[in-house]
N, C-alpha and C positions, 0 to 999 in steps of 0.2 A: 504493500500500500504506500501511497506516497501521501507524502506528510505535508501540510502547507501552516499560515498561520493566517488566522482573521483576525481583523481589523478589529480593533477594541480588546479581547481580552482572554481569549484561547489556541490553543495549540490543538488542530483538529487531525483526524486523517481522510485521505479520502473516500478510502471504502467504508466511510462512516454510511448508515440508513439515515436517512430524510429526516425523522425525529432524535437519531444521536450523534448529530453531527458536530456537538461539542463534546469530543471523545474525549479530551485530555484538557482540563483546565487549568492555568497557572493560575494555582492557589496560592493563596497570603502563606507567609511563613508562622508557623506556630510561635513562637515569641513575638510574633509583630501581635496576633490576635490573643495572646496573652497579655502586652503590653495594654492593649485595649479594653480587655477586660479588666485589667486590675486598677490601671485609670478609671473607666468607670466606676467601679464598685469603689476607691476610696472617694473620687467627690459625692455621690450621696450618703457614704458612711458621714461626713465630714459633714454634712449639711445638717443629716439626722441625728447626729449623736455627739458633733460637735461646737458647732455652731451656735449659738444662741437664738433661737425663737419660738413660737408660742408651739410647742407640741399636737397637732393637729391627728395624729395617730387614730383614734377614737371620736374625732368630731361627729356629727351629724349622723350619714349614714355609715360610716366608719363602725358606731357604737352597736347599730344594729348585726353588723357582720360580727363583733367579739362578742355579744351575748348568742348569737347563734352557735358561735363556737364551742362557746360554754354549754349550751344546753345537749350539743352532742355527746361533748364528753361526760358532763351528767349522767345522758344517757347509756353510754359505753360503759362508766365506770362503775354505776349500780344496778347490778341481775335485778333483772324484775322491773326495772322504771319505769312507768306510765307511757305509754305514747304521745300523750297528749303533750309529754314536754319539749318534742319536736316540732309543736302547732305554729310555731315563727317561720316556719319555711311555706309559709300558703301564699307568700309572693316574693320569697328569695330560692337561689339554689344551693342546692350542698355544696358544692367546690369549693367555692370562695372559704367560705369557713371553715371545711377539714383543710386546705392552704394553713389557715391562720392557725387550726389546733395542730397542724403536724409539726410549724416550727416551733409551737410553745413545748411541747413534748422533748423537742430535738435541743430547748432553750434552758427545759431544765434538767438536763443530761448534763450541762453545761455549768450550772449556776442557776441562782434565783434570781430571775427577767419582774420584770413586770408584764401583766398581759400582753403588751405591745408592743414590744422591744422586738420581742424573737420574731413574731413575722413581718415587724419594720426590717429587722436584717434580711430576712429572709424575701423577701418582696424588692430590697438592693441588689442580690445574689440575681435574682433574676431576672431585675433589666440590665443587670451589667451584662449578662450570657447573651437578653434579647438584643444587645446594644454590638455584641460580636456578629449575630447571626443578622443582623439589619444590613454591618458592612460585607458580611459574606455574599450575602444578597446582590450587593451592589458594586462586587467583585464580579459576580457572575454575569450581570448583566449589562457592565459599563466598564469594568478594570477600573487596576489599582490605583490611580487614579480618583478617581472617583469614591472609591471605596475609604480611604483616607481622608478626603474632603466629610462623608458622611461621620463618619466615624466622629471626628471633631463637632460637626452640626450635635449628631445624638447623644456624645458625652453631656457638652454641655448644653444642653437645651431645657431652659428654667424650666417649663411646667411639667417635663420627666423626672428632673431631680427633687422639686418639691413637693410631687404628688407621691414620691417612692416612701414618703414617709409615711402615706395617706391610706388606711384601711379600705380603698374603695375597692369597689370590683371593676372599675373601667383601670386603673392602672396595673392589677393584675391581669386586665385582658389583653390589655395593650402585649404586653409583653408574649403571653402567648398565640395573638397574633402573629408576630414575628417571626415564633420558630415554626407556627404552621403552614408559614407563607412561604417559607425558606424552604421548606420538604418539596412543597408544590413547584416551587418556581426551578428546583433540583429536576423534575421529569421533563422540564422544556429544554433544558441547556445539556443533555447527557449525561449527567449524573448518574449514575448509578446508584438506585436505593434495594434496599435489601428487607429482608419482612420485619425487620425492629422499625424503618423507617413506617410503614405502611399503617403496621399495628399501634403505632406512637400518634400519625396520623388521626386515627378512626378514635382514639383515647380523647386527646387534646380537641377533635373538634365537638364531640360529645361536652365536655366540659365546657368549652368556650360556650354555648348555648344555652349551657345551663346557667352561666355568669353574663352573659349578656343575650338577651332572648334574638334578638335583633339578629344575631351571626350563625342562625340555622341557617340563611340563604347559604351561607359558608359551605354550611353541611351536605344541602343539598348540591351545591355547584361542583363539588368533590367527586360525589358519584361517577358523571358524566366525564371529568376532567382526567379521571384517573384511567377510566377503558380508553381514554383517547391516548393517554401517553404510553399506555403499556400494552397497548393493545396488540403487540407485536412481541411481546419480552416474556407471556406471561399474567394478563389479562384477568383469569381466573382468580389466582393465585391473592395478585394485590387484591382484588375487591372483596375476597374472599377473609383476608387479613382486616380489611378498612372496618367491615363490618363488624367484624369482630369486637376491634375495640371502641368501636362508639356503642356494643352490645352490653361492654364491660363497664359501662358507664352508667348508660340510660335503663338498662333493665332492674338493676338495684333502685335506684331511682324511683320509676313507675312503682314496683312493688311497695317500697316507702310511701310514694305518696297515697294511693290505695288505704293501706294500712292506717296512717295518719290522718288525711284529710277525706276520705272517701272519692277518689277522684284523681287519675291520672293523665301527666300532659310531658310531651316532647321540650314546651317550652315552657319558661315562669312568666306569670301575668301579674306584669308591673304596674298594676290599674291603669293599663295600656289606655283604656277606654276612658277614661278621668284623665289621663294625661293627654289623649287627642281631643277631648273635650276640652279642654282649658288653652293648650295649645292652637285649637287654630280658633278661638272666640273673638273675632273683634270689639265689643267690648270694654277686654282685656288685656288689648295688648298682646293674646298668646302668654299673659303671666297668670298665675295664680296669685288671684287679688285679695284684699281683706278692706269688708266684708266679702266674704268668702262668692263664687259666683254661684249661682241656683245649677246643681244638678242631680234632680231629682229622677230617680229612674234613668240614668247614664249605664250602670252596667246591664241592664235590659235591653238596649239599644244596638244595633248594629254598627261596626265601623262606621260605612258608607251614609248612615241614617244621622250620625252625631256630626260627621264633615257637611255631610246636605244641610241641616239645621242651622248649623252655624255660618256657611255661608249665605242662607238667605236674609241671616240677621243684618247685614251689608254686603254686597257683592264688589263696591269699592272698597272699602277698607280692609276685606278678606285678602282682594288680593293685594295692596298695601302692605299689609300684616306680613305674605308670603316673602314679598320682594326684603321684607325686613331679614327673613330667616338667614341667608348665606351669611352675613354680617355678624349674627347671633352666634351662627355655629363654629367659624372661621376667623374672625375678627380678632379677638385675642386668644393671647392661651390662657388653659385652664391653670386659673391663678384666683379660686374665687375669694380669698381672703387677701389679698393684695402683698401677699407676703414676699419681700425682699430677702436678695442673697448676696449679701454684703453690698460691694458697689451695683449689682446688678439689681438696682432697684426694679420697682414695677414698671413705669415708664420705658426703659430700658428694655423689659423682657418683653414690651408692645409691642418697640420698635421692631427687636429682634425677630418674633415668629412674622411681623409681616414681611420683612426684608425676606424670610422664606418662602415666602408666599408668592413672592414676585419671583425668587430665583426660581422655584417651583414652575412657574408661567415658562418659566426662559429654560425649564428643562422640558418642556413637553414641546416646546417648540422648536428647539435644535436636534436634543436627541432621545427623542421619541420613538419617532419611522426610524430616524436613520443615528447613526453613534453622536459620539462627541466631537468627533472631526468630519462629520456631515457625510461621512461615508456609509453605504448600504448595510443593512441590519440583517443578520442569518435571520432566518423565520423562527426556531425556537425561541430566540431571546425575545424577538418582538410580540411573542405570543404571552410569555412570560411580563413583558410589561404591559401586555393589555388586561394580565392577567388584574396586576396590580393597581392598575388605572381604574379597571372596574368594582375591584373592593372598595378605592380609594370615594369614587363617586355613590356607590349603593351606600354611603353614609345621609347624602339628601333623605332619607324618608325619615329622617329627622325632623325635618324641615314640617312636620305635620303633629310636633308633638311639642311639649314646651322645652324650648332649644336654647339649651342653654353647651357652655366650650367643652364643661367634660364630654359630652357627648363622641366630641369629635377626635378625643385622644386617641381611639384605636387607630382612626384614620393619621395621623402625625408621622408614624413610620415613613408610610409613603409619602409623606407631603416630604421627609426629609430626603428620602432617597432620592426624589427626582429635584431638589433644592439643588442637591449636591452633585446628581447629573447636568445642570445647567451651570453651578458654579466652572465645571472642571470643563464645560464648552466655551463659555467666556474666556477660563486658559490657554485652551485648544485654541482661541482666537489672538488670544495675546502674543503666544508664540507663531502664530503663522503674520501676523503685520500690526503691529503696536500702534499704529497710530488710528488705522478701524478700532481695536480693542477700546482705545481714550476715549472716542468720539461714542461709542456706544456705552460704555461705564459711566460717562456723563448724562449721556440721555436716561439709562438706566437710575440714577442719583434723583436727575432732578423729578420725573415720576415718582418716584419713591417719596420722597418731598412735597411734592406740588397732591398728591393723592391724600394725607396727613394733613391737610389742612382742611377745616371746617369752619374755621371763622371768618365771614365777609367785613370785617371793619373796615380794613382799609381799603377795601374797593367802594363800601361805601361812603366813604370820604371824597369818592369819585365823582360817586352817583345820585348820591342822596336818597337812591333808592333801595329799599332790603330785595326786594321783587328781584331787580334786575341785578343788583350786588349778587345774587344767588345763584341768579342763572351764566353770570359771568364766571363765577366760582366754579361751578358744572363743564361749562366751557374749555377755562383753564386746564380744567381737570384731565378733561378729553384730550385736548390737543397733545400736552405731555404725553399721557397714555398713547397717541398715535404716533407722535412724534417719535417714542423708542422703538414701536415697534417697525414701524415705516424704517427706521434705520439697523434694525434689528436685524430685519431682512435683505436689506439692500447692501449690507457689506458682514457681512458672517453667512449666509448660504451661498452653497458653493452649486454651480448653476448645474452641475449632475444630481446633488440632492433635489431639485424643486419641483421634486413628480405631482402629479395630481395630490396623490394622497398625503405629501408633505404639506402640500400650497391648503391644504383646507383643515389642516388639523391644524395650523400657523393660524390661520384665519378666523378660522373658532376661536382660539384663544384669545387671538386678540380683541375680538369681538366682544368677548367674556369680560374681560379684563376692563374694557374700556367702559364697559355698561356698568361694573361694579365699582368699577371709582368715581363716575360721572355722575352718579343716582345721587340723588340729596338723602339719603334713609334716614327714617327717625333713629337710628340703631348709632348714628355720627352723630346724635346731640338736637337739639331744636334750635334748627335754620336760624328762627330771629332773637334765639337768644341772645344778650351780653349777663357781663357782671362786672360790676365795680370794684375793684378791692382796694378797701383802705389800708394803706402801707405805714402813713408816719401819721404821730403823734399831733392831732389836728386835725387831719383828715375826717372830714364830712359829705354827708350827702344828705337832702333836703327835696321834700316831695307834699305838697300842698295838694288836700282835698276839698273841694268847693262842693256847695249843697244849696238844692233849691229849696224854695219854700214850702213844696209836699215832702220834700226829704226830710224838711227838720220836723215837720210836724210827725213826720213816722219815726222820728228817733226820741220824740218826747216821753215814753216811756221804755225807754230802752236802756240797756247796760252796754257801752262798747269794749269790743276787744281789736288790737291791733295783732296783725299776722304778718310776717316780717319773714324773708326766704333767705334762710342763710346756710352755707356748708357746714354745720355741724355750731353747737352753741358754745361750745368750752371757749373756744378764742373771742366770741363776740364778749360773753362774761368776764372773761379778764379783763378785757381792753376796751370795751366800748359802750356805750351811755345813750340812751334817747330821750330824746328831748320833744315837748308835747307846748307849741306854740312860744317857746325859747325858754319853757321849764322843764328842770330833771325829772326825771321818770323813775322813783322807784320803786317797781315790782316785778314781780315773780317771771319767769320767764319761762312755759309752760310747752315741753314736748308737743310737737301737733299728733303726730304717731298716737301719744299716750292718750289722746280725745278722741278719739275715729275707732276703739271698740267698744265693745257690745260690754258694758259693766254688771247685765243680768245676769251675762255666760261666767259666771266665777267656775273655777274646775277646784281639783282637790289631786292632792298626789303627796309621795312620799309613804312608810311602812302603812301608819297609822290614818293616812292621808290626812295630815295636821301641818299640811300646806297648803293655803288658797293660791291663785294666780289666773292671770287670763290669760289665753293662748295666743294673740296677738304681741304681746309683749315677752312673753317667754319667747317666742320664737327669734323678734328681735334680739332679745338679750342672749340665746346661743349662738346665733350667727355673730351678734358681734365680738365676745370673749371670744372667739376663734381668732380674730380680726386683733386682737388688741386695744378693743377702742370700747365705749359704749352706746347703748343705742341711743342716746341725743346727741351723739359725735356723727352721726350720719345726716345727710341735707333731707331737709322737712320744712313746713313750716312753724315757726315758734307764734307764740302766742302772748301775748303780753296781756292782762288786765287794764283797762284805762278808771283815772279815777271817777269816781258817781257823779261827780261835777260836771264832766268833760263835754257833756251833752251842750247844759246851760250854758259854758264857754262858746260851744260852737255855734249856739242859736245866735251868742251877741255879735259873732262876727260873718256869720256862713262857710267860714274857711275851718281846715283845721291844719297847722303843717308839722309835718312829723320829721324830725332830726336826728340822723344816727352819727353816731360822731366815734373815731378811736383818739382815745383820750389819755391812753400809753405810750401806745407805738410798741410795745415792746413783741407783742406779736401782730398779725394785721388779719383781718378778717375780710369775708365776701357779702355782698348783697347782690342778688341777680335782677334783674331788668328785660325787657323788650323794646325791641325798636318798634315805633311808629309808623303805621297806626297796627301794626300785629297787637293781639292781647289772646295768646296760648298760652296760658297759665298752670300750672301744676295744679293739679285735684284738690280740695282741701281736703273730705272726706273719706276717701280711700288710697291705698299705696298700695308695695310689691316688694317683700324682703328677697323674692328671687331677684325680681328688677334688681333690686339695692345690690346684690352679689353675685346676679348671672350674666346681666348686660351691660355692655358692650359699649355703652355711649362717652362715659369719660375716661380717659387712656389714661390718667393721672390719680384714680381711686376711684372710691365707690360710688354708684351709677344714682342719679336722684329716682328715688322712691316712689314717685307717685306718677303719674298717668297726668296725660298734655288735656286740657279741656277748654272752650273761647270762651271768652268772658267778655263784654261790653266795658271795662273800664269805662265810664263819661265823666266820674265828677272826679278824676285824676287831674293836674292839670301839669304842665312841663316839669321834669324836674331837673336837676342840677347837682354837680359836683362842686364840692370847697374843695380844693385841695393848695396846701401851705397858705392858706390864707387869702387863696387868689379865687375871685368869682369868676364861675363862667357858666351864661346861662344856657346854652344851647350843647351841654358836652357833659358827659355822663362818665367819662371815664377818665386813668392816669394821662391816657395819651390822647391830645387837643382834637375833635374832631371827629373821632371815631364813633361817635352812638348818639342816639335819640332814644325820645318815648320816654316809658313811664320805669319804674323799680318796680318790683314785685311785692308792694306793700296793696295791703288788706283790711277793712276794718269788716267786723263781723258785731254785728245788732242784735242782742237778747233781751226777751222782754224781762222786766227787771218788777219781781213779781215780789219780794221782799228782801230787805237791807242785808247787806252784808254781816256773817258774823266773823270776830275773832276770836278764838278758843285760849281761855289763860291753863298753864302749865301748873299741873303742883311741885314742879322739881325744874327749875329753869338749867339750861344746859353753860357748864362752866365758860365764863366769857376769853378766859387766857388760859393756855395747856402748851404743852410741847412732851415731841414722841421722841425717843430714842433706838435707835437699834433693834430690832426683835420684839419692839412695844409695843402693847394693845390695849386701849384704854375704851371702857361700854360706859354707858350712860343709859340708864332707863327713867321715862317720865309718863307723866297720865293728864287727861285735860281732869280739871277740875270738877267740872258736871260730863256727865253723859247727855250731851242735849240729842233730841232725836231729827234723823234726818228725811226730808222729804223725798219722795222717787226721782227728783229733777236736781235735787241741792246735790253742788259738786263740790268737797274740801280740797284743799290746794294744801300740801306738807311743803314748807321750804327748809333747806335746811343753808345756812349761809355763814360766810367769816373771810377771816383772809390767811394767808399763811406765808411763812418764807420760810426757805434755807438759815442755815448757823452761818453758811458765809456761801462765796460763788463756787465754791466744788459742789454744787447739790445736783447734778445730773441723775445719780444714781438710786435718791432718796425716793422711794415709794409707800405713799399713805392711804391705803384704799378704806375710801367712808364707807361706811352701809347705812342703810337706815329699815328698820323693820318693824310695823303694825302689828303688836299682836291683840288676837280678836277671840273673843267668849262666845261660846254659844249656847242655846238653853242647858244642857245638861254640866255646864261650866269646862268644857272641853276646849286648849287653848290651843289656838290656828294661828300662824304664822304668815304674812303677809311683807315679803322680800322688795322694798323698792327695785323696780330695775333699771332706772332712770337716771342713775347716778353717775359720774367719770369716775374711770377705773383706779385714778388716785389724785391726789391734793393738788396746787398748782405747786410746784420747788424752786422759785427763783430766788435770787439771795433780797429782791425788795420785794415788800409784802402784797400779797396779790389775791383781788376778791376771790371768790367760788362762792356758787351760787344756785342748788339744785332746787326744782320742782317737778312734783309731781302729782296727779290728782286722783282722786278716787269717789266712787259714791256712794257712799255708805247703806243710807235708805234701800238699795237694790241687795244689799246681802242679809241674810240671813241670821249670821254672826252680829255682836257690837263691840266695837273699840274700847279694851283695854288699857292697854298701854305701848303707849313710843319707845324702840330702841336703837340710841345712838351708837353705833362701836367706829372706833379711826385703830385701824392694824398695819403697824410695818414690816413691810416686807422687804427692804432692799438689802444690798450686799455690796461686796467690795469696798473702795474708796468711802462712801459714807457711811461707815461703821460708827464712824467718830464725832458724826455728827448728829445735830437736833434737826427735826422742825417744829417748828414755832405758830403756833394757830391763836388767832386774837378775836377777839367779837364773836366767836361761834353762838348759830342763833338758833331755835325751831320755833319755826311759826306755823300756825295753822288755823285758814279762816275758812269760808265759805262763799259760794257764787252759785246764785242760783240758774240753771239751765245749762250746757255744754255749747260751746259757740262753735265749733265746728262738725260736730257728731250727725252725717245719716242719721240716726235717732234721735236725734231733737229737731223735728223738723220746726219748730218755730223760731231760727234763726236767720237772719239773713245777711249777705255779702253787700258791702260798696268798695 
């Protein structure tokens, strides 16, 4: 036989057969792929177990995969056990959790782990293996080369390293994706697989199925793919093995479920049907809202019956919605608690998966059909990456459920493989004429650049128009987007590569491409947004509300509350002041989130269930301790009380102007706004903690919470920025020119049905204290009367003071407050009632600095009555301020009374100006 070699990346012969005609492949050398491996596996050891940050191990669904785990081995380790203690698997799969219990076993061989430890190691171990068999992959199918390139992409690629710490079942799937992708894509290129390979096969995709229902297609497409590759070698034999092991799987399995649940299935039913429900709702945005949305009899319903339904609730905004999904799925990586690794902040890990994203575009377009030096592609390997292109794309049926990045992790493999197939073509090009290379990595850049951008300011300083500043922004977009590829093509394909089937897979893409960076999607933020941020000490902005004369007469028996849109409240409270017709403002500054549930819906949990709470707020408050932050640290709107007077003021003048001013500087805060005459306002009444941590719209943290809604602002009238002291009436922001319209201020009208009360304390909370080191100091108090409360009367607990550092080393010092309600009920049975409302700790600068929490409750709606208040401040910090105090002054609790809720769905006798 005579020997030749192909282009790209093997050594064939020629009396090869048609399907093994990649007889002999120059493989990586075992120290190169062990190099790789061991690199991998110490940066995510290094992340998970060395690194500093909030241990996500057991978050959310995380917790569900370790208590499964646990209940197996419950069930394994006691003859006789119940079946019923298996009942958590009626919408998860086994896999995932014997994963998690085989390494706690293998963990405590070893040592005593913690639950989480051993199969966080163990979940490193094997994406460092999938992170081997990703670049074997791409050895096979592009040479070494390439393979090297990838290898770099999928070591470090932030939301693999930070998810390897994460008990889900999509980053374990991930991974065994990989190696099952690797078997298959071995039968295009002539590999030789042998019956461990075949029977490994039929094992892993059984499993994969069971951990993620969605990757049956996998299963089924296996079938058919395997008599085609071997159908010549042996035929019988593989399918005969394949079955086998997906028999070894699913047959225990079935008999489980049976046994357990009465009722056996191929796949786990992940309220598929409630997630397509919610998922393609207009609406909702496709979020799971609160209040919650109506779906009553959803698992009665057919697929087709719940997509029918809810597209007829809007046929425009349906598809809206959809055009929203590729952005939702692909936009960023799974990163939902915005967690940083080291320099590579979040921002950072944006840029990064998009820059893939693009080189991704620029590998399907160079070498796709044909290699990396544009030369013709053997048919097994091009079958092989069509293999991989079609996995990569059967991720869209996502796009029909609520889509959120994890989703699209298993897909990430391939997005890197052909990332780093296109990086290693743009090589290919560098080394063949450097100065095409420059003129194309320019074009490439500024696409990359010009697609990133979402803000029209300075175009409308052009145009004076939002409309048309938009559409020029869209414009911009485009032409970049064409301009590279136009050049893409015209000096990197080599005029033998530009067969039909090259010229139209090019042309799709760029097609694609162009239409997904040109689109305006709500998923990029809202078009007419701006935001103001006050930076230095001075720094004002100023927004007057005018009122006609049916207006005041409808606000004559009213209570006002102002609503105020800011990124999270901890920096407004330190640093900033409002001002109500050019007097201070002081009160309470009340979570909007914490007013928008249901206060009837009390739940109960814990052994003895002698924990009250409401599910809206718990949910917030687990997502954010994942986060490191609390849940009034996310954008909402806040809510201020105005005084009983303010009315009377406003009838003497018809105006009212409201002043927000940073009166520090020592940190700087936001207020958002709209350009003129747009008025798409954030929801008062409902939000979306998925929104808050699924999407996609702010590349710098977490996403605003609530749903875009029009609103008529009329008695708004211009407003204006102070900034150093300098007026400017027509200019809304730091930089001269750039914005119009109104801020995103609010006042909300409650009929004011009787006077406000304040509650006195029998045990006032000490006015000066200071914590040291490992110190934890509780304070418990009670109101003096038990007055009763009405089904509408809303109490407001503030708890307030200032604090500082022993001197400027105080970085490290952490004070975390609680405050906690306990409540009696007839049998005298005491309930405990956890503020969740609170910053995760004090303010530590070396000058003394407010803090300032609220929260509300309604008493009248529960069952229980108010006991007593408990104060506790516990430190926790280490290091460098061992040695140090903090210092807390004026510590206060207040607690009064407002009757009605001013932005609650259920009080509808509210209203907005």
């Amino acid at each position: 036989m005579a020997k030749f070699k192909l282009p790209g990346c093997c050594t064939v012969f020629s009396g090869a057969s048609p399907l093994r005609i990649c007889k002999q492949i120059v493989l990586m050398s075992r120290p190169l792929l062990l190099g790789i491996f061991a690199l991998s596996l110490v940066v995510r050891l290094w992340f998970n177990f060395v690194f500093p940050h909030i241990n996500n191990a057991g978050a959310a669904d995380g917790s569900e995969y370790l208590r499964l785990a646990h209940a197996i081995d419950l069930y394994l380790s006691q003859p006789g056990s119940d079946l019923s203690i298996l009942s958590g698997f009626k919408q998860a799969g086994p896999v995932f959790p014997l994963f998690i219990l085989l390494c706690q076993k293998v963990g405590a061989l070893l040592g005593s782990l913690p639950p989480s430890s051993a199969p966080v190691f163990g979940q490193c171990l094997l994406a460092a293996i999938s992170d081997v068999l990703l670049c074997m992959t791409a050895n096979l199918l592009y040479g070494r080369r390439c393979a090297l390139i990838c290898a770099a992409f999928a070591i470090f690629y932030p939301a693999s390293i930070i998810n390897s710490g994460r008990l889900y079942a999509e980053s374990f799937s991930t991974s065994l994706c990989v190696i099952l992708l690797y078997i298959m894509c071995r039968g295009f290129v002539g590999e030789k697989r042998n019956w461990l390979h075949f029977l490994g096969l039929g094992i892993g995709l059984a499993s994969l199925q069971l951990a993620r229902s969605v990757m049956i297609v996998l299963s089924f497409v296996s079938l058919p793919l395997t008599f085609f590759q071997e159908r010549k070698t042996g035929v019988f034999k593989s399918l005969t093995l394949l079955l086998i092991g997906m028999a070894l799987v699913m047959l225990p399995w079935l008999c489980v479920q049976k046994a357990v649940l009465n009722k056996a299935s191929l796949v786990v039913d992940r309220v598929g049907n409630y997630n397509l429900f919610v998922g393609t709702n207009p609406d909702i945005s496709g979020w799971l809202s609160y209040p919650y949305p109506d779906g009553t009899g959803i698992e009665s319903r057919s697929a087709l019956a719940v997509l029918t339904k809810n597209v007829r609730l809007s046929l425009g905004r349906s598809i809206k919605l959809m055009l929203d999904k590729p952005y939702r799925l692909a936009k960023f990586p799974w990163n939902d608690f915005r967690t940083d690794i080291g320099f590579f902040t979040f921002p950072l890990q944006v840029a990064f998966h998009q820059f893939l994203l693009l080189l991704c575009a620029v590998g399907i377009c160079l070498a796709f059909i044909t290699n990396s030096d544009r030369k013709p592609v053997e048919q097994g390997i091009l079958r092989a990456r069509l293999l991989l292109f079609a996995y990569f794309a059967s991720h869209a049926i996502y796009w029909f459920f609520i889509t959120v990045p994890r989703y699209n992790m298993t897909a990430i493999p391939v997005l890197i493989l052909f990332a780093a197939a296109g990086a290693a073509a743009l090589m290919e090009l560098f080394n063949e004429n450097r100065k095409r290379a420059v003129l194309v990595f320019n074009a490439l850049l500024l696409f990359f650049l010009c697609a990133r951008i979402n803000e029209i300011g300075l175009l409308f300083q052009v145009t004076g128009s939002p409309a048309l500043s938009l559409i020029l922004l869209c414009a911009l977009k485009a032409l970049a987007a064409g301009l590279f590829f136009y050049l893409l093509w015209k000096l990197s394909q080599k005029p033998s590569a530009k067969s039909v089937i090259v010229r139209a897979v090019f042309i799709s893409v760029a097609f694609a491409a162009i239409i997904v960076v040109a689109y305006p999607a709500r998923a990029n933020g809202r078009a007419f947004e701006w935001q103001a941020q006050l930076l230095n000490k001075g720094d004002r902005i100023t927004q007057q509300f005018v009122f006609s004369k049916n207006d005041l007469a409808a606000l004559s028996d009213k209570r006002l509350f102002l609503l105020f849109d800011t990124d999270g409240v901890r920096d407004f409270v330190e640093n900033g002041r409002i001002m109500l017709n050019g007097e201070p403002l002081n009160a309470p500054v009340i979570p909007g989130i914490s007013l928008t549930q249901d206060f009837s819906a009390a739940k109960y949990m814990g052994k003895e269930e002698d924990q009250l709470y409401f599910e809206c707020e718990w949910i917030y408050e687990r997502m954010t301790v994942s986060a490191g932050i609390g849940a009034a640290d996310i954008r909402q709107w806040f809510v201020v009380p105005l005084p009983l007077d303010m009315v009377s003021k406003i009838a003497a003048s018809g105006t009212l102007s409201v002043e927000i001013e940073n009166v520090s500087g020592v940190r700087s805060f936001k207020v958002f706004g709209n350009y003129d005459p747009v008025k798409l306002l954030p929801s008062v009444d409902s939000s979306s903690w998925e929104k808050a941590f699924y999407g996609v719209e702010n590349d710098r943290g977490f996403t605003d919470s609530r749903y875009d809604v029009k609103q008529n602002i009329v008695r708004h009238t211009n407003s204006r920025l102070v900034s150093a002291n300098k007026k400017s009436e027509a200019d809304l922001s730091p930089s001269p020119g750039i914005q119009t319209g109104s801020y995103n201020l609010l006042l909300s009208a409650v009929p004011r049905m009787n006077s406000p009360q304040t509650f006195s304390l029998n045990a006032p909370l000490p006015r000066k204290l200071s914590l040291k080191n490992g110190e934890a100091k509780t304070f418990r108090t009670a109101l003096l009367s038990r007055p009763a409360a009405g089904p509408n009367d809303v109490w407001l607990f503030r708890l307030k003071g200032k604090s500082s550092a022993s001197n400027a080393l105080h970085a490290n010092i952490i004070v975390e407050p609680k405050l906690t309600v306990h409540l009696s009920n007839a049998s005298v049975k005491t309930i405990t009632y956890p503020c969740r409302w609170l910053s995760r700790n004090l303010p530590n600068y070396a000058e003394p600095t407010a803090f300032d929490y609220c929260f509300p409750m309604m008493p009248g709606l529960l069952k229980e009555k108010i006991a007593s208040i408990e104060v506790s401040l516990e430190r926790k910090d280490f290091g460098s301020a061992a040695n140090m105090s903090l210092e807390i002054d004026d510590l206060e609790l207040e607690v009064e009374s407002i009757y009605g809720n001013p932005v609650s769905s259920y009080f509808k006798e509210s209203r907005l100006y």
